[in-house]
Each structure stands twice: as C-alpha cells, then as structure tokens.
N, C-alpha and C positions, 0 to 999 in steps of 0.2 A: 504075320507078325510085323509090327513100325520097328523099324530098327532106324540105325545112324544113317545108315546108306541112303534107305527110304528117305528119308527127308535130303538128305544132302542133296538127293537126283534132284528133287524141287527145288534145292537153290538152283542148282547148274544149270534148270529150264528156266529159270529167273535171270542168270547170268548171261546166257544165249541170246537174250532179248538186244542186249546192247553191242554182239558185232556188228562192227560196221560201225560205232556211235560215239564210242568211244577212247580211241585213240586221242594221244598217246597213253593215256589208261589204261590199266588194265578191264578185262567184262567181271563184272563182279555181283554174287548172286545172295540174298539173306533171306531164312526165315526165321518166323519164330514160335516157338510152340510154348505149351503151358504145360504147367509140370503135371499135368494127366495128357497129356499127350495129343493138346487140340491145336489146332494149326492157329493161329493167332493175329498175327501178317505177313504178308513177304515183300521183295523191294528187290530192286536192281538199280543199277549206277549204271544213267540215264546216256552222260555225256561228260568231259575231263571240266571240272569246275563246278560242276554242278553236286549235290550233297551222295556220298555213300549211300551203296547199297543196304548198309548197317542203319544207317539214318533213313533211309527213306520205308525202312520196313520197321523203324520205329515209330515215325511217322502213320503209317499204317493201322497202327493197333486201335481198337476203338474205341478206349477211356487211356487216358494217364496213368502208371501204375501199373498196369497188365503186366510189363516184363519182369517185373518182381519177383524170382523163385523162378521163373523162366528159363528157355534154354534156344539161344542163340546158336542158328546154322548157317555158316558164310565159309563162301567158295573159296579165298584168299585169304591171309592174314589181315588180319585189321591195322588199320595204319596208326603207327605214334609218333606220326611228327606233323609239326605243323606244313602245310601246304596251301595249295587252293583255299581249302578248310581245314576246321579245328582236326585232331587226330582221334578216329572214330575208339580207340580205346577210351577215351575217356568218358564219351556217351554212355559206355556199355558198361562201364564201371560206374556210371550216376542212376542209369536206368536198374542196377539193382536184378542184374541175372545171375542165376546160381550156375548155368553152364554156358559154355562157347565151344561147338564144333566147327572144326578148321577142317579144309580139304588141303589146300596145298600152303608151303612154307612161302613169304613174299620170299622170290629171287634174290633181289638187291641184296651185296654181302655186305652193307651198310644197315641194310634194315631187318635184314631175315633174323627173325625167334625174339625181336625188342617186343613187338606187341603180345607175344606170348608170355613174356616176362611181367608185364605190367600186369596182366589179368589176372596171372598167378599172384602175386604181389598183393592184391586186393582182395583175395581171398575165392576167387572165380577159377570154378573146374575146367580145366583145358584140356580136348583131346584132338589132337590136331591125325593129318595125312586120311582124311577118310575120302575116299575114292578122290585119293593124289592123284593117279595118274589121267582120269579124267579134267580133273580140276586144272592141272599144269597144260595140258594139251590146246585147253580151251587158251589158254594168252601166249603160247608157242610166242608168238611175234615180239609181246612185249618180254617177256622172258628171256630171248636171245639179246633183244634191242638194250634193257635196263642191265646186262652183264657186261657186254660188249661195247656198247653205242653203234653198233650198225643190223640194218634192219631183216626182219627174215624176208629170202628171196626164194619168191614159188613162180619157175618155170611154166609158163602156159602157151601151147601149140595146141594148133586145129591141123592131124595130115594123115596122109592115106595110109594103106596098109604099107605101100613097098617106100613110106617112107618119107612121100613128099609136100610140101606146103602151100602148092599153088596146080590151079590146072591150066588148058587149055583156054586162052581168051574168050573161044565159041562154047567154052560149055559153062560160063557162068562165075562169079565171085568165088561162091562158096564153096568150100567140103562137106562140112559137115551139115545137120541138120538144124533147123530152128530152134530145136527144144533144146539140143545142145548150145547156139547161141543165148538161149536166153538164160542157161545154169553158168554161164562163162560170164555174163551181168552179173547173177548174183554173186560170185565170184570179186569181181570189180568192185562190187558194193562193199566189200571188207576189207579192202585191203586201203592203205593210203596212198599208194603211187602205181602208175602205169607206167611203164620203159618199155620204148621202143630204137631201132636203130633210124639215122639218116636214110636207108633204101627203102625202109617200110612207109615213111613217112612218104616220099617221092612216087614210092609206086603205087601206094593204097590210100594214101593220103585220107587216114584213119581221124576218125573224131574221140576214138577213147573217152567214150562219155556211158554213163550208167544208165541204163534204160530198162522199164518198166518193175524197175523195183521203188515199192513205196519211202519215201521218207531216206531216199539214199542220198551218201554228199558224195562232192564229185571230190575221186581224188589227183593228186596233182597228176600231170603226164608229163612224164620225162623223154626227152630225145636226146641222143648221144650220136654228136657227128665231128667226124675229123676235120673237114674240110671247113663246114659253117654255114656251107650254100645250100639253103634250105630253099624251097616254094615259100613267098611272102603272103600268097593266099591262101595258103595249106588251113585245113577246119582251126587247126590247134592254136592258129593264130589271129585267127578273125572272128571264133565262132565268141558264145556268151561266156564261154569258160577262160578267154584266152588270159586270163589273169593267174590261171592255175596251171600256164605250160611254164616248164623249165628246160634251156638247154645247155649241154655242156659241151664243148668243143674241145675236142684233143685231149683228155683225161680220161686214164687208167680206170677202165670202170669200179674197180677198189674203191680208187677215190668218190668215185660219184658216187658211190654207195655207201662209202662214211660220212658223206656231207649231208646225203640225204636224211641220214641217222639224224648227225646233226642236227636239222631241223625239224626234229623228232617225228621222222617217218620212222613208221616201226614196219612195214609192211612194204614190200614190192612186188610188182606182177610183171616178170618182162613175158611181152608177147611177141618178142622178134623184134627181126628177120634172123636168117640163120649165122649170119655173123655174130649180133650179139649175144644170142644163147649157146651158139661154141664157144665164144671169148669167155662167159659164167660159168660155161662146165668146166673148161683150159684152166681156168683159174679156180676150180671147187669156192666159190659164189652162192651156186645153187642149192639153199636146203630141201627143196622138195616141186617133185613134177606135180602137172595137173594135164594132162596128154587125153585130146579126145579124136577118135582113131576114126575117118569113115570108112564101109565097106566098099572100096574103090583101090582102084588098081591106076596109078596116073602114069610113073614112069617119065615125068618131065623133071626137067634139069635141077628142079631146088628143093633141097635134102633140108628138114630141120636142122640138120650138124652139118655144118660147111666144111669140116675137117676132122683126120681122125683124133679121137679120143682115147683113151689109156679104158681098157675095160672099166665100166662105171654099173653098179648093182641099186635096185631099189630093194630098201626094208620098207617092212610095216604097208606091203604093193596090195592095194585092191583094187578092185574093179566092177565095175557097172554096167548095164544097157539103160543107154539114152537114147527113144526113140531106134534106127537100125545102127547108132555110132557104137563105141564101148569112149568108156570115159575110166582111166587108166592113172591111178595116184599114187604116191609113194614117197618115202623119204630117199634122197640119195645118198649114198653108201661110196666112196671112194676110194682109189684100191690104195692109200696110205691115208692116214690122220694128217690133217694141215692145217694150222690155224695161223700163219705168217699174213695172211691177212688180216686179221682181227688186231683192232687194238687191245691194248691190255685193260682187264677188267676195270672198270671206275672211270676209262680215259676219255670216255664220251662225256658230253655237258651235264647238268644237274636233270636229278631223277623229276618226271612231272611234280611227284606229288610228294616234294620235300621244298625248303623254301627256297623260293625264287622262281619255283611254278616252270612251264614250257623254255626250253631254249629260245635266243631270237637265229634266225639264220645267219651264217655270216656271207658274206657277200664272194662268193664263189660263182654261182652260176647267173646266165643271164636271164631274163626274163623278156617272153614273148621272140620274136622274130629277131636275128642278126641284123 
C-alpha cells in the first residue's frame, strides 16, 4: 500500500541529489502526485539562488493545471518570505493543490510554522513531521548553522588500531586504504570547509582538494597557525584553488568557527593534526566523528588526541568495512551539556533565504599566504 511515507522517501531521494550543491541552503526534495495517486513530477533545489525544489517539480508536470486537487510532498517547509526568490508558498497556493505534506518544520525560529500558516489560511490541507527525523538529519549542518550561526564540525582522522596518525617514513604515506581515501572525498565533496592545523600543512603539505567526485566544488581550506610562518609554496597557495585558502593566525578556534559561519560556511571537516582535533574536542567544538581505523599496529609517536580528554561517548555509533579499514561514525556525547560557545540563537548574520540573500564576509581572516 502508497502511503505518506512511501512518497516522502521519493522526495528525500530527490533531496539527496543536492548535497554537496547547495549550501548555504538547505537539500530540498518535492513531489507531486494526483489525487488517484500517480506520481506526477518531482524536483530538487539544484543550488542557493536557483528556483525551489517546490518550483522546479512544478515546473516538471506535463501540462499547466495538473496540480489542481493534487497533493504536494516536500522534505522542508516551504518558504514565505521573500529571498533569492519569490516565497514558494505562494506558487503552491496559485497552483491550486488540495494537500502539502511536510517532513520536517524549517529550523529558523523566525520562520518555523509561517508557511504552514499560509497554506492553511488558503484553504490547503497540511500534514506536516512525516519521517521528520530523516528529513532533519538530511540538513544537520544547515539546522545547527541557521539557529546558531556557527557551522556543524565533523571530525575526520585516518589511524591505526593502537591509536596513531602517521607511520614510519619507510613504510609509505598512507594508512588506510584507497577505497577509504576515496569515501573521505566524497566526504569533502559536502561539506563547505577543510580545517587543518599549521603542522599538517608543514609536514603533508596537503592539497585538500575533491577528487574524483563528479560535479564537486571545491570547498574553502582553512589553516589555523599561531605563529604565521607557513611554506610560501605549500599546494594551498599556489595550486588553482589558492583563491579558496583561508588563514587565521592566533585565534580561539571558536572564533574561527563563528566567522566561518559568518561567511555562511555551514559545514567543516577538520582533518588535523592532533593539535587541532584535541583543541575541538577540549573545547566540545566537535558535533560528530568520521574515524577510519586501519588493521595496523604502528606504535609511533603521534596519537589523534595530543592530550587527555575528559571521558567523551559517541551516540547514534555505527560502523562499516571499507575494503580491510572499519570506518567508525557517530555523534559526540560529552560528559556535561556546554553551549558557552555558541552564540545566542538569531546572533549570526541574516538567514540565506530571507531578504538580503548570503552574508558578505567580514574581513577577519587573511587570504592566501602571510
């Protein structure tokens, strides 16, 4: 039997399409069915400026009229305020649909339940929260980013069993295996920022760049050093991306991670060294690992966590086999509630998709080489 859910899944595969495309946007997934129950079109919200998932799967239908007595399914609340574009409530109320299923409520406690009020208002049946907790999961980043103003930060190491990050000169670069390098791309490919420390940069002298994923943008790569004295020929600053290094010198990484918001990064990946991913845990930073573990035994000097740590739990922990690695996820759980970091709800710059469109940056970090 087609039930809500059944179709909702089809937005969420429709929504899916756009990580990685869409920042600072939320992924936003629409179908639409005919009131016997025929799939009609569907759409996804492409990229931030570009028309709603609700409008591009009206767009979709095959004559003018079709959504008439129809029944619209979108992963997000539908937006009622002016933005980029007009506010997709009011298409849905011209298009002439007798229902709107919602999955999850927009975040913003500026916007959350207005477009549900409209619809209603107009005489359109609203049944909103069907498979919320997938629908909310899928925009985690922007959810945290559009309450807060600072971005969600996912934890990402490559090390051994007993713990360490690097091996022997003579035995090679790598840990882990290929397949796992190249699920750590696609990885990159969603998020909006790399973070790394001034020793990773020095000693790996890393290009942080997305590879072999189709249709991926590069996102920016952040290095946070105390001193300033970077390699002036390091990839990051000479390669074809160097327009998209940021560095920050002698700031609280809080800070760099509220500015990053700022410039509506909703998304970071710190990949090291082990300085800076103890400084994110020290300071509960970190919403969530992405840990891919090889079967190896190294026993050299440099630990992911350069220091101890206050017992630290993952919820929501699964795990994988990648090729012989495990690849090991979870949200972090920290042994008291702390949000002294975070600004207070609203204090971040304006929401994308309210007027005045993306923040500009403010002029905090520098760009390209010291």
């Amino acid at each position: 039997m087609v039930t809500h859910e059944t179709w909702m899944r089809l937005a969420l595969r429709e929504a899916r399409r756009g990580l990685g495309r869409t920042s600072p946007n939320p992924c936003v997934g629409a179908v639409i069915v005919s009131p016997r129950g025929r799939l009609l079109a569907k759409g996804w919200h492409r990229a931030a400026g570009r028309p709603h998932a609700e409008i591009e799967a009206l767009r979709g239908l095959s004559r003018p009229g079709l959504a008439r007595g129809a029944t619209l399914y979108v992963t997000l609340e539908p937006c009622s305020t002016h933005g980029r574009t007009p506010p997709c409530v009011e298409s849905i109320i011209g298009a002439g649909f007798a229902k709107v299923v919602i999955g999850a409520i927009d975040p913003n406690p500026r916007h959350a339940g207005h477009g549900l009020k409209h619809l209603r208002k107009a005489g359109i049946e609203v049944i909103s929260g069907v498979l919320n907790d997938e629908a909310a999961e899928l925009n985690r980043a922007f959810n945290k980013w559009i309450v807060t103003g600072m971005p969600l930060v996912i934890a990402k190491c490559a090390l051994s069993i007993d713990g360490r990050i690097t091996r022997r000169p003579d035995e090679g670069q790598w840990l882990t295996s290929e397949r796992s390098r190249a699920d750590a791309h696609r990885v990159r490919a969603r998020v909006d920022a790399i973070l790394i420390g001034a020793g990773t940069l020095r000693a790996d002298n890393p290009r942080l760049t997305v590879r072999g994923v189709r249709g991926a943008r590069q996102p920016w790569r952040v290095v946070v050093t105390r001193s300033g004295k970077l390699p002036r020929k390091a990839h990051l600053f000479t390669d074809e991306h160097r327009d998209k290094t940021l560095i920050y010198k002698n700031q609280p990484l809080t800070d760099v991670l509220r500015d990053l918001g700022a410039r509506a990064v909703t998304s970071v990946l710190i990949e090291g060294g082990a300085k800076v991913l103890t400084e994110a845990f020290d300071q509960r930073l970190v919403d969530s690992v992405r840990f891919y573990i090889a079967p190896l035994l190294v026993g050299g000097p440099h630990p992911a966590i350069a220091a101890p740590l206050p017992p630290t739990t993952l919820d929501n922990q699964k795990h994988r086999r990648i090729g012989n690695d495990i690849l090991l996820t979870g949200d972090v759980c920290y042994p008291e509630a702390s949000t002294s970091a975070l600004p207070k709800p609203g204090a971040h710059r304006r929401d994308p998709r309210s007027p005045g469109g993306t923040p500009q940056p403010p002029p905090v970090a520098r760009r390209r080489a010291p």
